[in-house]
Structures are given as C-alpha cells and as structure tokens.
C-alpha positions in Angstrom: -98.1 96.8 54.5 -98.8 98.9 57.2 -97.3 102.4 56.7 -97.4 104.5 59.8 -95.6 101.1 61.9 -92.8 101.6 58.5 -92.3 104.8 59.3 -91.9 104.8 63.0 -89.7 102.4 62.6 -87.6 104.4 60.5 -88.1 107.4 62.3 -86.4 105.5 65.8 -83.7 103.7 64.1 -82.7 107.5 62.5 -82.5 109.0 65.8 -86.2 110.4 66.5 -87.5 110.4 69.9 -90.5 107.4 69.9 -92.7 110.1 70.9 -92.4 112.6 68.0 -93.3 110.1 65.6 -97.3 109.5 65.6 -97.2 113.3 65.2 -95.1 113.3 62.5 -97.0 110.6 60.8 -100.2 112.7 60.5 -98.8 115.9 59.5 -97.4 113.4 56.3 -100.6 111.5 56.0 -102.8 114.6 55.8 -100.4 115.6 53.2 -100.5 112.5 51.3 -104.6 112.5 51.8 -105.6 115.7 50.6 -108.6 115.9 48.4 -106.3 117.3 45.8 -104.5 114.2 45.5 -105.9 111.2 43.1 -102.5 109.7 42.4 -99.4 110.9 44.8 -101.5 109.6 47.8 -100.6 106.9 50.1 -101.3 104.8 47.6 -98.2 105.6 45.9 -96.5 105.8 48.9 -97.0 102.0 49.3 -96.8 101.1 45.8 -92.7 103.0 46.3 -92.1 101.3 49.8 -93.2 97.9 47.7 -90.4 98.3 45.7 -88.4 99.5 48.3 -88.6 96.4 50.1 -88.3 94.1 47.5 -84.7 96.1 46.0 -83.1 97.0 49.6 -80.3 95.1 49.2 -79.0 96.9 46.3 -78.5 100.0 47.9 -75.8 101.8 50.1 -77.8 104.1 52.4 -81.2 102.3 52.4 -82.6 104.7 55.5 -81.6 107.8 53.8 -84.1 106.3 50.5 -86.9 105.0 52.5 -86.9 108.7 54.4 -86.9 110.3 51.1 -89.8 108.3 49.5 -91.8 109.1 52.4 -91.0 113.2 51.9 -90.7 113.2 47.9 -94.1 114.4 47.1 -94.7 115.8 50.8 -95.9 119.3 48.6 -97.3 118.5 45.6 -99.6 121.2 43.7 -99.9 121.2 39.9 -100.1 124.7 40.0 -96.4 125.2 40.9 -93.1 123.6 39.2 -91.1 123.6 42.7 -93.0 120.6 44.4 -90.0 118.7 44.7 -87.4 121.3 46.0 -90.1 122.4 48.3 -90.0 118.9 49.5 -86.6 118.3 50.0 -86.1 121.6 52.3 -89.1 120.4 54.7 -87.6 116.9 54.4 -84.4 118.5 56.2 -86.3 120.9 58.8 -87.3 118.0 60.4 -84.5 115.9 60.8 -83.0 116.3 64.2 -79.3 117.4 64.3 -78.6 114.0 65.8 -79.9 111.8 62.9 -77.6 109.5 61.4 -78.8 110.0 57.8 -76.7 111.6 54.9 -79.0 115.0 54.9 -77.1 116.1 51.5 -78.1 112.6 49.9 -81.6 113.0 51.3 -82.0 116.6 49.6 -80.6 115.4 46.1 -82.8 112.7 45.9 -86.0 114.3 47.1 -85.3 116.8 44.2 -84.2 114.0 41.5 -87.4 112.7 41.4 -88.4 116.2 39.2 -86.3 115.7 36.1 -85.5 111.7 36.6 -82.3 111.8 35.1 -79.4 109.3 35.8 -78.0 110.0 38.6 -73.7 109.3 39.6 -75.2 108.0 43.2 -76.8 104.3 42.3 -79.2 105.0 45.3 -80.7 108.1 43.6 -81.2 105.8 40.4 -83.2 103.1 42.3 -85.7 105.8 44.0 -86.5 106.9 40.6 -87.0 103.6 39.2 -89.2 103.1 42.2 -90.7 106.6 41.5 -91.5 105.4 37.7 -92.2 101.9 37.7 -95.8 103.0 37.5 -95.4 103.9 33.6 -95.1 99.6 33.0 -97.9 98.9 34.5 -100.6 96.6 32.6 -102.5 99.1 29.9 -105.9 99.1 32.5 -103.6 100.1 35.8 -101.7 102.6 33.3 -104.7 103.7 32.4 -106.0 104.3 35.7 -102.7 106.1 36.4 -103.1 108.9 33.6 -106.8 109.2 34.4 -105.6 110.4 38.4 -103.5 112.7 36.9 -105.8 114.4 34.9 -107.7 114.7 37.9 -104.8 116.3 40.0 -104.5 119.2 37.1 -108.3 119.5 36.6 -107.4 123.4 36.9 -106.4 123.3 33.5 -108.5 122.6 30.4 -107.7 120.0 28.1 -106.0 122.6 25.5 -103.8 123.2 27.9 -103.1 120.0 29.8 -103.3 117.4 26.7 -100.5 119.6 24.6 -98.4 120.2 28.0 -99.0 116.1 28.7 -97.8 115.2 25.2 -94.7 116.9 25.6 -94.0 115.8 28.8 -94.2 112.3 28.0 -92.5 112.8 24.8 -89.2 113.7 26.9 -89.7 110.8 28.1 -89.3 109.0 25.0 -86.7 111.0 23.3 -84.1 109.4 26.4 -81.8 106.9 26.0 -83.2 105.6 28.5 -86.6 105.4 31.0 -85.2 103.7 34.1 -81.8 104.1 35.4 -80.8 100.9 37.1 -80.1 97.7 34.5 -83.0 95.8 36.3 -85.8 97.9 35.7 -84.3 98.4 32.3 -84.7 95.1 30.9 -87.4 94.1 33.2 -90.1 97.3 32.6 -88.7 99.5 29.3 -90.4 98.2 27.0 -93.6 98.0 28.5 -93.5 101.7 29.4 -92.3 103.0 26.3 -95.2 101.4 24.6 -97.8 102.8 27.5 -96.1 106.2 26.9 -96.5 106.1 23.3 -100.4 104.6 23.8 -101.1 107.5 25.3 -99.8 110.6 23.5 -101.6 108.7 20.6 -104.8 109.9 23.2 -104.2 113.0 23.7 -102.9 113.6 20.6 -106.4 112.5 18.9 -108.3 114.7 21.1 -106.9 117.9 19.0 
C-alpha cells in the first residue's frame, strides 16, 4: 500500500487544494516517524488503513474514518494522558472550512480511540476495532507488539510500567466485551483475550 498516494487522495476528494497535500504528508509522516515511536508508526498506520480497506463497505462516512486514522495518534507521548484529544483538535485546524467531512464525527472518533468504549455511531466502533485488532494477532506478532510498547514508555522503570501495564490490560478484560462491531467479535475475541491474559501472566511474574 502506498500511503502518502492514500492520503492525497483523500485529502483532494475532501476538498484540499492538490498542492497543500505533499506538505501535509510530511508534517504527518515526521510525526508518525519519530524516534520515539516503535509501535504507533506508519507501520500501524498501514496495518489500520488494511483494515480500513477490507471493512469500507460497512460504514456510513468512510472519508471522515480514513481522515481520522491518519490523525488518531498524530501526538503521541507516554508521558502525557491527552494524546488523543490533542489529536483530534489538530485533526480539525487543518481541515479547510470547505471540506465536506463531518468535523464533529472526526473529533469524537479521534478521541474514542483513548478509552475504546462502544460507541452509539457504528463508524466509531469499526475505527476502534481497526485500532485494536492488533491484540489477536498470532502470540510472536503479539509479542512483538508489547515489546514496542515497552519501548515507547522506556521513561519508566519496570515497577512502574509492569503494575501500570497489568492494570491497563486488565480493563480490558473486565469488559463485556473487546471489540465493538459483531465481526471482530466472533472473528478476533478470543484470541485477544487469551494474548491479554498471556501477558499480565508476564508482567505479573516479573514482581
């Protein structure tokens, strides 16, 4: 997939002038590249846009979910618990007043990928399926997954991050539910709930 021609053509179909969109795509892919960054990278981007294209049909406003994946983890710091918000409200400063998107659905879903919780707008429930799907991936690519992570909080020691990990992921488990749409639900819960469990058992040993 080639990423920067995805998001061009986004960007013209939305209303952007042609020219204004290589600049915009470096100011998100030196985002999305920083050293700081081991997981939500471009990577993750493509992994989303993946799924994206493969569920498009199912939704309503499919521009105003593809614009958001690109923007949901625009800021992303694991020293700060506003990434997401912060996201969303550059998200909107660079739409132009002429861009035929929903700006309010863009801002809720930007921010619903923080707390993952169903959402009464089906879109916002696919993006965070999309968002999650990693957590069913085969134990090695899960693996892989945590270990980035770790790396993108490496500020904080492990009696810190392992506790603050558990309990994360425990939320997680203590949900009805994981995913939010039916399809990911019978197609990825299980898996994840086991990868979840696999590795609180981890971090939990390492007391």
């Amino acid at each position: 997939m080639n990423l920067p021609e995805k998001f061009s053509e986004l960007l013209t179909t939305i209303g952007f002038n042609p020219s204004e969109t290589d600049v915009l795509w470096n100011d998100l892919e030196k985002a999305y590249s920083a050293k700081s960054r081991h997981y939500h990278n471009l990577n993750h981007l493509k992994e989303m846009i993946e799924l994206y294209d493969e569920y498009q049909n199912e939704l309503k406003n499919p521009h105003e979910i593809l614009f958001s994946i690109f923007y949901h983890d625009y800021i992303y710091k694991a020293s700060r618990k506003d990434n997401e918000l912060k996201s969303a409200e550059y998200a909107l400063t660079i739409l132009p007043e002429n861009a035929s998107l929903n700006k309010q659905l863009v801002f809720d879903s930007i921010c619903a990928t923080q707390q993952h919780q169903q959402n009464v707008i089906e879109d916002i429930n696919w993006l965070i399926d999309f968002d999650l799907k990693i957590l069913s991936k085969d134990w090695e690519d899960y693996k892989i997954y945590f270990e980035q992570i770790r790396k993108e909080y490496r500020i904080y020691p492990d009696f810190l991050y392992n506790p603050g990990r558990a309990k994360a992921l425990k939320h997680f488990l203590e949900n009805e539910f994981i995913f939010q749409t039916d399809e990911f639900r019978n197609l990825y819960e299980e898996k994840a709930r086991e990868n979840i469990q696999k590795e609180i058992s981890i971090l939990e040993s390492k007391k």
